[in-house]
C-alpha positions in Angstrom: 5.1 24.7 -37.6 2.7 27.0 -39.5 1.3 24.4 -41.2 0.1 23.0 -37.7 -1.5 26.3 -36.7 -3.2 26.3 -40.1 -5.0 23.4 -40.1 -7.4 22.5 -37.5 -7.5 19.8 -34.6 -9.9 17.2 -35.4 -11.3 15.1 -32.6 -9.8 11.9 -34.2 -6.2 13.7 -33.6 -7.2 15.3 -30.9 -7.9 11.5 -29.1 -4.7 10.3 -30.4 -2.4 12.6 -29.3 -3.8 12.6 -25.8 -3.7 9.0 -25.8 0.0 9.7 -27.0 0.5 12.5 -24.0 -0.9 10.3 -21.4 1.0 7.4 -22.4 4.3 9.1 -22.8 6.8 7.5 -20.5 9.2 10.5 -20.1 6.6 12.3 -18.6 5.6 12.3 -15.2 2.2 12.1 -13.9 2.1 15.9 -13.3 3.3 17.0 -16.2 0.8 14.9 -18.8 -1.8 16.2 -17.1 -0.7 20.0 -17.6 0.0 19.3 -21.2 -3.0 17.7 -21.8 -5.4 20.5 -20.4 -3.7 22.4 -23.0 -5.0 19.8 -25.5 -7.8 19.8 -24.2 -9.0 23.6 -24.3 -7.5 24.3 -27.4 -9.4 25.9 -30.3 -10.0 23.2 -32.6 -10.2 25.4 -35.6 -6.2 27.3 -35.2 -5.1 24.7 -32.2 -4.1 27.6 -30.3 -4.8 27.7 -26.2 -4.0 30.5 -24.0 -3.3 29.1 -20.6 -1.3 30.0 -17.1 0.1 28.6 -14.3 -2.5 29.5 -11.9 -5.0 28.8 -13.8 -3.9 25.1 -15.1 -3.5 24.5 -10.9 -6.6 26.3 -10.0 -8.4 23.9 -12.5 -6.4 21.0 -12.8 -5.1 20.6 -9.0 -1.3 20.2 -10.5 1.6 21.7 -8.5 3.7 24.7 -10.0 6.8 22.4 -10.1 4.8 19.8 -12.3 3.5 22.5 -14.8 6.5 24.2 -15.4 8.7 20.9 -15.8 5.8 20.5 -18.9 5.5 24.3 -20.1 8.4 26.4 -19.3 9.9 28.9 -21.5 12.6 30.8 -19.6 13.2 34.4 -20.9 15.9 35.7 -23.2 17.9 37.1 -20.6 18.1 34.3 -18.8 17.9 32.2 -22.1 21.3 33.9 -22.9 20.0 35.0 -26.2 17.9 37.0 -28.4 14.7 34.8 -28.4 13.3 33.0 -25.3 13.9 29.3 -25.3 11.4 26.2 -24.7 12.7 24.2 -21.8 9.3 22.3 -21.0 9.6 18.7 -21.5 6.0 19.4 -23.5 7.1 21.7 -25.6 8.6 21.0 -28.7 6.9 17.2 -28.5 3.5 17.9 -28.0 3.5 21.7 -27.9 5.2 25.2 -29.2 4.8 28.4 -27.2 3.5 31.4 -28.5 2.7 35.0 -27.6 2.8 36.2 -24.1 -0.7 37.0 -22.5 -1.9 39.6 -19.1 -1.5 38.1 -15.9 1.3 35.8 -16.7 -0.5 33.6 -19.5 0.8 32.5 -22.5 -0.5 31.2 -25.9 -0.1 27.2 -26.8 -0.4 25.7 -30.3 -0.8 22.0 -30.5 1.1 20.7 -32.9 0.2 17.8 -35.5 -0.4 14.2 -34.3 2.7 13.6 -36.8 4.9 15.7 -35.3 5.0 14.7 -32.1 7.6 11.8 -31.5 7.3 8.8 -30.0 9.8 7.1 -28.0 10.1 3.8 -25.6 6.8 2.1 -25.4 5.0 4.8 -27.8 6.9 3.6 -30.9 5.0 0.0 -30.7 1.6 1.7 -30.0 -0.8 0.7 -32.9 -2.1 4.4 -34.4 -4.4 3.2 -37.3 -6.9 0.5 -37.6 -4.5 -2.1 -39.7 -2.1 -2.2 -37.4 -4.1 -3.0 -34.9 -4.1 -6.6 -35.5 -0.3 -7.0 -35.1 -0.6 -5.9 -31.2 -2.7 -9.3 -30.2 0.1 -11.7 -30.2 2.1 -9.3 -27.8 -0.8 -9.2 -25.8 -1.3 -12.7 -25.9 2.5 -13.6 -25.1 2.4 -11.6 -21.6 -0.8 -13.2 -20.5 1.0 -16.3 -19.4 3.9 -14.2 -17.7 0.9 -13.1 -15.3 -0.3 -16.6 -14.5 2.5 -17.7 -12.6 2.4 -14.7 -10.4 -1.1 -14.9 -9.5 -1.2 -18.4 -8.7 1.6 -17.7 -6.0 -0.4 -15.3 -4.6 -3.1 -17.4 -4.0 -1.1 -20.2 -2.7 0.6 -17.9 -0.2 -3.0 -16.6 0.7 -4.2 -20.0 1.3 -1.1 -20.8 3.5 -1.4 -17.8 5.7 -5.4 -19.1 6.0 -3.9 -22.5 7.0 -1.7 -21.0 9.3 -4.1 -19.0 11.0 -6.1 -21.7 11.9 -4.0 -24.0 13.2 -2.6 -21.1 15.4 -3.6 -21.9 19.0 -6.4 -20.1 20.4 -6.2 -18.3 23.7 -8.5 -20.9 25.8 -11.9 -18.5 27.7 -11.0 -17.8 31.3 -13.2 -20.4 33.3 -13.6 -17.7 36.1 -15.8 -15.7 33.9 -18.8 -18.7 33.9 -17.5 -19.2 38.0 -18.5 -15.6 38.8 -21.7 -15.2 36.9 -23.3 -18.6 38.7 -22.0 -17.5 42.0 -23.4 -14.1 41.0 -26.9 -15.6 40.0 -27.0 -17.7 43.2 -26.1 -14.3 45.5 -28.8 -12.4 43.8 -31.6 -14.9 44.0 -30.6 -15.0 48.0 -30.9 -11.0 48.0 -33.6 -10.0 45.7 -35.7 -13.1 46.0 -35.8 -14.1 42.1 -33.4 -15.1 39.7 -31.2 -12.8 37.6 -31.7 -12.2 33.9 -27.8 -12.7 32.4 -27.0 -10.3 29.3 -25.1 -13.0 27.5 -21.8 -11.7 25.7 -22.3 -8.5 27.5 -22.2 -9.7 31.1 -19.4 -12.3 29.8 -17.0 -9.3 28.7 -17.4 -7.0 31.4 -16.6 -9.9 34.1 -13.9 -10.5 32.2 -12.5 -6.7 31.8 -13.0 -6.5 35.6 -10.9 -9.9 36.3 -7.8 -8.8 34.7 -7.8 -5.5 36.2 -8.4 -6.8 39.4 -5.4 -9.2 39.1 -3.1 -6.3 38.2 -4.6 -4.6 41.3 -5.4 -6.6 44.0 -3.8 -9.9 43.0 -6.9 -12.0 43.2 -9.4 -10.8 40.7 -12.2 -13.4 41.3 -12.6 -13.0 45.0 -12.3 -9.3 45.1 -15.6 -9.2 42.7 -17.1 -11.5 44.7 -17.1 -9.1 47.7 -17.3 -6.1 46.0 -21.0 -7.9 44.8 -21.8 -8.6 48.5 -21.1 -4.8 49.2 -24.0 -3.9 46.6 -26.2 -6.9 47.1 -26.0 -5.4 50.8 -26.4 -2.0 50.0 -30.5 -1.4 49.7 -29.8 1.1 46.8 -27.7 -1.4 45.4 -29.9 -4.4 45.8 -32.9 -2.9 44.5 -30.7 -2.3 41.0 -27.8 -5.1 40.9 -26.3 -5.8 37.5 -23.2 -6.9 36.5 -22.8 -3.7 34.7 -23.8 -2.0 38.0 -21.0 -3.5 39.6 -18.7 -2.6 37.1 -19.4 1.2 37.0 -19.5 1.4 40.8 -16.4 -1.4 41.0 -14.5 0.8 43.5 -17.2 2.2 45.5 -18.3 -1.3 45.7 -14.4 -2.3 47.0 -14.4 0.4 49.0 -17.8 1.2 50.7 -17.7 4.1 53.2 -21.2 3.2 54.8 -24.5 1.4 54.3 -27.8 2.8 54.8 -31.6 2.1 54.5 -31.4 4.4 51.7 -27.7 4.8 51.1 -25.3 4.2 48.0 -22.5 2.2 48.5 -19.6 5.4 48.8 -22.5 7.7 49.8 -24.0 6.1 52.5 -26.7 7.6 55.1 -26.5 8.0 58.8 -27.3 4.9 60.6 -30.1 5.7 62.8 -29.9 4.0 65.7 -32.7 1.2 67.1 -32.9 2.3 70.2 -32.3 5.9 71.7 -33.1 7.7 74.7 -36.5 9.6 75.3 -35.5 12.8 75.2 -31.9 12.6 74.0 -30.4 11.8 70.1 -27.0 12.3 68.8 -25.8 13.4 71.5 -28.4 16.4 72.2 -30.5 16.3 75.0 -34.4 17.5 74.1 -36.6 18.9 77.1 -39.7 18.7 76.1 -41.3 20.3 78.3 -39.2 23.7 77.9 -40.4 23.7 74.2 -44.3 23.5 75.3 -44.4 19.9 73.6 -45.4 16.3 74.9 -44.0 15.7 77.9 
């Protein structure tokens, strides 16, 4: 273990025993990560780090749990003994604890690229140039084994394609084109030219309006029809009948509570009336010649 402190941490080694850390099966996610900012900051002249929990989570966004699971050493007390003892699953492997440090930090030396071992898929890992050769034929021997599997997923992508095109389409409601030629025809009647349709736009809201007029007053299609007679009526809204008119003012349109020279359809004015009495309106009676005015 001396021996490791002594000689330094090339960047050769230093590659290959991340590549080892990273790798390492019996390792979870958390806990390569934690060892290998150790690696990673280590000095490479004595391979010592001095690291801590918070500050391995502050930098390396790794949970307590996952650091500790990589880097614990629990106390002698609790150790039952004379010397605290390594639990980390880094230690030992990739890593042997040193002094203790302020603030709760503790000192780290790497150990040697050798003396780390390797286990499960890490033992047939190629670490030198000549063997490199010898992991091609594994490599080439899996390819296949993928082939398969891809060309099922294609098939079954190409049958869900299939499937959703023969899948029956939900056939346009034919009241929608009914209401905006009886529409055009009403406001060429009113307005005296023809009316400018907005395509898709007109198309959608007629057709929003037709199922919730169903659902409310059983017959959708008639009751736009004369809430469109109520505005086409209205002078205020004649003078700017839309379809999207109609649909912002559907119930005041349904509903009108008056019509006016000037009135809006919900908010309609007093009806004056054609023909009143001299010197009487609304029910007042005016003398004229009381107030000094035209007799």
């Amino acid at each position: 273990m001396t021996a490791d402190a002594d000689n330094g941490l090339g960047p050769v080694e230093a590659l290959r025993l991340l590549r080892r850390v990273l790798r390492d099966p019996d390792l979870p996610a958390g806990q390569r990560i934690a060892v290998a900012a150790v690696v990673l900051q280590a000095d490479r002249g004595t391979r010592r780090a001095w690291a801590s929990y918070r500050q391995l989570a502050r930098d390396w966004h790794v949970g307590p749990d996952s650091i500790a699971g990589a880097l614990r050493v629990e106390p002698a007390k609790a150790a039952g003994g004379k010397a605290p003892k390594p639990t980390g699953k880094g230690l030992a492997r990739y890593l042997r604890p040193g002094r203790r440090g302020p603030h709760g930090s503790r000192e780290y030396i790497v150990l040697a690229a050798g003396s780390a071992p390797e286990s499960g898929a890490l033992a047939s890992a190629p670490e030198s140039g000549t063997q490199a050769p010898a992991s091609a034929p594994e490599s080439d021997a899996q390819a296949p084994a993928s082939a398969p599997e891809s060309g099922a997923n294609l098939k079954e992508k190409k049958e869900q394609k299939e499937k959703r095109k023969r899948r029956p389409k939900v056939p346009p409601d034919p009241r929608v084109a009914e209401f905006i030629d009886w529409f055009c025809e009403a406001y060429r009647s009113a307005c005296g030219r023809g009316y400018i349709v907005q395509g898709s736009k007109d198309g959608g809201l007629v057709k929003g309006l037709l199922k919730r007029l169903d659902a409310a007053d059983g017959d959708g299609l008639t009751a736009m029809k004369r809430a469109a007679e109520a505005m086409l009526a209205d002078s205020w809204g004649k003078s700017r009948a839309s379809v999207g008119l109609l649909a912002s003012q559907i119930n005041a349109w349904l509903n009108p509570r008056g019509r006016g020279t000037t009135g809006r359809a919900g908010h309609g004015s007093r009806h004056v009336p054609a023909t009143v009495n001299p010197g009487e309106y609304d029910g007042l009676t005016i003398d004229y010649g009381a107030s000094g005015g035209n007799a």
